[in-house]
C-alpha positions in Angstrom: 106.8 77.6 102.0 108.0 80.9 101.8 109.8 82.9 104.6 109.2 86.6 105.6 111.4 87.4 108.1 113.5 89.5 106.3 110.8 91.8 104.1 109.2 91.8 107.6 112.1 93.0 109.1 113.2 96.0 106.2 109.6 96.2 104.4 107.3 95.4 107.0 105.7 93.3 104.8 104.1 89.6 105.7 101.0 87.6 105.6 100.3 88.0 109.6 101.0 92.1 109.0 102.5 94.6 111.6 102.2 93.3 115.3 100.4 96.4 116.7 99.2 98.3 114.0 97.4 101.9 115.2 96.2 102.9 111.6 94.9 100.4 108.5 93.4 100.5 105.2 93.0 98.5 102.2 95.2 99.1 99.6 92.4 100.2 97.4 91.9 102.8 99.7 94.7 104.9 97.8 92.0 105.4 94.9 89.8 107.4 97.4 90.2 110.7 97.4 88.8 111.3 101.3 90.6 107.7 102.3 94.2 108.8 101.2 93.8 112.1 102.4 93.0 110.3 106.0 96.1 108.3 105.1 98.3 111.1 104.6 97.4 112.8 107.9 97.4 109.8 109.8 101.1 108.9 108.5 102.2 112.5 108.4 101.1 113.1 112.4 103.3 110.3 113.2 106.4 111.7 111.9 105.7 115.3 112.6 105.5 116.1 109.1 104.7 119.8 108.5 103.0 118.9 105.2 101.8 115.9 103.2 104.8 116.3 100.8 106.7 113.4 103.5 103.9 111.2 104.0 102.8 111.0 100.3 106.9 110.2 99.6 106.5 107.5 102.3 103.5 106.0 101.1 104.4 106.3 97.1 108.1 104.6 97.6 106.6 102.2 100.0 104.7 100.5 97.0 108.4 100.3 95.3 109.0 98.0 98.1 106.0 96.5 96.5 107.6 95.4 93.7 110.9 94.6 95.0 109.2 91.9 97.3 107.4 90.9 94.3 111.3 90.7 92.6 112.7 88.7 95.8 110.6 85.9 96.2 110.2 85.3 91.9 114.2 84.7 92.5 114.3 83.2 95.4 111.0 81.0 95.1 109.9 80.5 91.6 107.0 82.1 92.4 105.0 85.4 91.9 102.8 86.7 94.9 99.2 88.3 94.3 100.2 91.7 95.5 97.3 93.7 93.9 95.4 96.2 96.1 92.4 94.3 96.6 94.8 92.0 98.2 97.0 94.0 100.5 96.3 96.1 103.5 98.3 99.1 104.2 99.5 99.2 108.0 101.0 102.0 110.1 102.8 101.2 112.7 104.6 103.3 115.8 108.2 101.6 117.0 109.9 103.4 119.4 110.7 107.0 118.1 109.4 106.4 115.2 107.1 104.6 112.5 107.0 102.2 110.2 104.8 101.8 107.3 104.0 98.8 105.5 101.5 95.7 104.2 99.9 92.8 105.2 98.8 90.3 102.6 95.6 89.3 102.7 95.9 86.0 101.3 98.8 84.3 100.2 98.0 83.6 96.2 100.7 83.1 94.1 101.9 81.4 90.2 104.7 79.6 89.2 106.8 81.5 87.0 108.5 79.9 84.3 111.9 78.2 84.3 112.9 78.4 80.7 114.8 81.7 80.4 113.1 83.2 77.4 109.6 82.1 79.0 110.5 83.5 82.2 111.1 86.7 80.5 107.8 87.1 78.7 105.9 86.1 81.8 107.6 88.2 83.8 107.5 91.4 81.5 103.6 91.0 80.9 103.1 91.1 84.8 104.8 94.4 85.4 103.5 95.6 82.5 99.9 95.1 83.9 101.2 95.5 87.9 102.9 99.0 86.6 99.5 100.2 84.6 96.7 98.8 87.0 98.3 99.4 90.1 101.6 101.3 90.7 101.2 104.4 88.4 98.0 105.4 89.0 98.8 104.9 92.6 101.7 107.0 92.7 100.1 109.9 90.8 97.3 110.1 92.8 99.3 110.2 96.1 101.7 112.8 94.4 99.1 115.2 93.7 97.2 114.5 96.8 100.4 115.4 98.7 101.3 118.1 96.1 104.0 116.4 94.6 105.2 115.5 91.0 105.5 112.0 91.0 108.9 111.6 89.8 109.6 112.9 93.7 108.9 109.4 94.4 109.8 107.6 91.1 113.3 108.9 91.5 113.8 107.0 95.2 112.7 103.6 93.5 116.5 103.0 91.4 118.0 103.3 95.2 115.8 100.7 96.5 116.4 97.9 94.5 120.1 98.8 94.4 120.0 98.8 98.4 118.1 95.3 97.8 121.0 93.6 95.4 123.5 95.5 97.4 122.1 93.5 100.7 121.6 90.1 99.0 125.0 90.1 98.1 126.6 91.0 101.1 124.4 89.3 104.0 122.7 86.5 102.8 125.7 84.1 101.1 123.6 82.9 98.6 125.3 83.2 94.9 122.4 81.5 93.1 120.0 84.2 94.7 122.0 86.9 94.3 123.0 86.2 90.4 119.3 85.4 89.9 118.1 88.4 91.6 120.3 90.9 89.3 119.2 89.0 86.2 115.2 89.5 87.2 115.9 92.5 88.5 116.7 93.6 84.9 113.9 93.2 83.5 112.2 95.7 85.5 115.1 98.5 84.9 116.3 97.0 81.1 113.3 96.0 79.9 110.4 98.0 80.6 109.0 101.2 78.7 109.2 104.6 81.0 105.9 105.2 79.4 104.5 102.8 81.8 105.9 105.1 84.3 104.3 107.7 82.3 107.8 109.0 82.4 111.2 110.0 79.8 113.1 107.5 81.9 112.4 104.3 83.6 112.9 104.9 87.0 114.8 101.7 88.6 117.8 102.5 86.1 120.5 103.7 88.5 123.2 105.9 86.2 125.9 106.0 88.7 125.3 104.4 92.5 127.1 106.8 94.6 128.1 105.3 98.5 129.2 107.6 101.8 131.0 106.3 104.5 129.9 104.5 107.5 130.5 106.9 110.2 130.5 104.3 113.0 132.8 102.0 110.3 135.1 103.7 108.4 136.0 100.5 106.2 132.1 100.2 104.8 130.2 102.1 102.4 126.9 102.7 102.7 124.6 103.5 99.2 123.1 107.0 99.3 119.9 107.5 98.3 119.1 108.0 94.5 116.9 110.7 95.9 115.8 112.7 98.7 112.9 110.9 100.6 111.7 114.5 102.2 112.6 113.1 105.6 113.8 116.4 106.7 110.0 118.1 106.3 109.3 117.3 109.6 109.3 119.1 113.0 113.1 120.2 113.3 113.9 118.0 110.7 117.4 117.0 109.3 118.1 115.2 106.1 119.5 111.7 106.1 122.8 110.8 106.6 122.8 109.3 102.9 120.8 111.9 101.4 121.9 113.1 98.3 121.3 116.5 99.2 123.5 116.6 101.9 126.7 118.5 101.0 130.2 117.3 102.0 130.8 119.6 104.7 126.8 119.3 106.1 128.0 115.3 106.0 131.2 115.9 107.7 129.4 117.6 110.5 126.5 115.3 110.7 129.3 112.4 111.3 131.1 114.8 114.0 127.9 114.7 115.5 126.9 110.8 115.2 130.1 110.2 116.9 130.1 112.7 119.8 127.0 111.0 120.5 127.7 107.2 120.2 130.9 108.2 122.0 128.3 109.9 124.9 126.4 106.7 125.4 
């Protein structure tokens, strides 16, 4: 009924979970002190972070993905998956040179959401109301201040992933129903919703002003940078991402001189 291949591909997210997973937990794991601080390491050593502050930005924005797989298969399915904790397990997994983080879903429960427009809208509000204040606040705050962080560190990434999401959707897939139907859902979560759920002045999947950089190895594509910095640079030598918003013109410039040097090596 429903296909995964592409949150499994981008979000590592599925039923059947990460093919060779070397670290797990349940999702309700993340309420345990001495479990996420496990977590943290575990994640952290295999990125070569030099503190928790990556891992914890990992693990916070990954449940933004969360949602956004939540958002996806409401518009493209009708349909709203059980993705509480006490139904996902949280999944580390090493690819290559580096790792991927992610869920598998325990068991595949789901509820038809409402047709009607006006119903659709007051189902859908009351379930991210509760989703937001049951699962993805309290989450976030206690991995923020287990990897000494404030949380809108992570909050602030969560407007450039569902922007990346529409932005994709409208690109790649060619299908004008989803991708109308996927703006109009998604704003409910960025129009709609109190930032005190967030515990927060702002909500945080509003996105004032996407900005895009260009494709180094394509000149004639933009690619969206980041609404914020994901800490990917607090590693082991370390750099900051190509789209990081951090990056100045000039570091950009230079990164691309070098992206190019070495595609034209190989």
């Amino acid at each position: 009924m429903f296909d995964f291949s592409i949150v499994k591909m981008y979000y590592h997210i599925s039923p059947e979970g990460a093919d060779h997973p070397i670290y797990e937990i349940p999702a309700t794991g993340f309420f345990d002190p001495v479990i996420l601080q496990e977590a943290l390491k575990r994640t952290g050593d295999s990125v070569q972070a030099i503190s928790n502050a990556l891992p914890a930005s990992f693990i916070g924005t990954s449940l933004c993905k969360v949602s956004i797989v939540q958002l996806l298969f409401v518009s493209m399915y009708q349909q709203l998956l059980d993705m509480y904790p006490d139904n996902l397990n949280y999944q580390l997994e090493l690819h290559d040179d580096h790792a991927h983080i992610g869920y598998q879903i325990k068991e595949l429960r789901f509820v038809s959401v409402p047709t009607d427009p006006e119903e659709r809208k007051v189902f859908l509000l009351q379930h991210w109301e509760e989703f937001f204040t049951n699962f993805v606040t309290p989450a976030i705050e206690v991995i923020a201040e287990a990897g000494e962080l404030k949380p809108d560190a992570i909050w602030q990434q969560f407007s450039g992933h569902l922007k990346m999401t529409q932005d994709f959707i409208a690109e790649h897939m060619n299908m004008p129903a989803l991708t109308e139907q996927f703006l109009e859902d998604g704003k409910l979560l960025a129009e709609f919703l109190d930032p005190a759920l967030f515990n927060r002045r702002r909500n945080p999947y509003v996105l004032v002003k996407p900005r895009y950089v260009e494709n180094p190895y394509n000149p004639e594509e933009k690619w969206l940078m980041h609404s914020s910095c994901c800490m990917y640079d607090r590693r082991e030598n370390g750099t900051k991402c190509y789209t990081c918003p951090r990056m100045t013109d000039e570091e950009r410039e230079t990164r691309k001189c070098d992206i190019l040097a070495t595609a034209a090596a190989h």
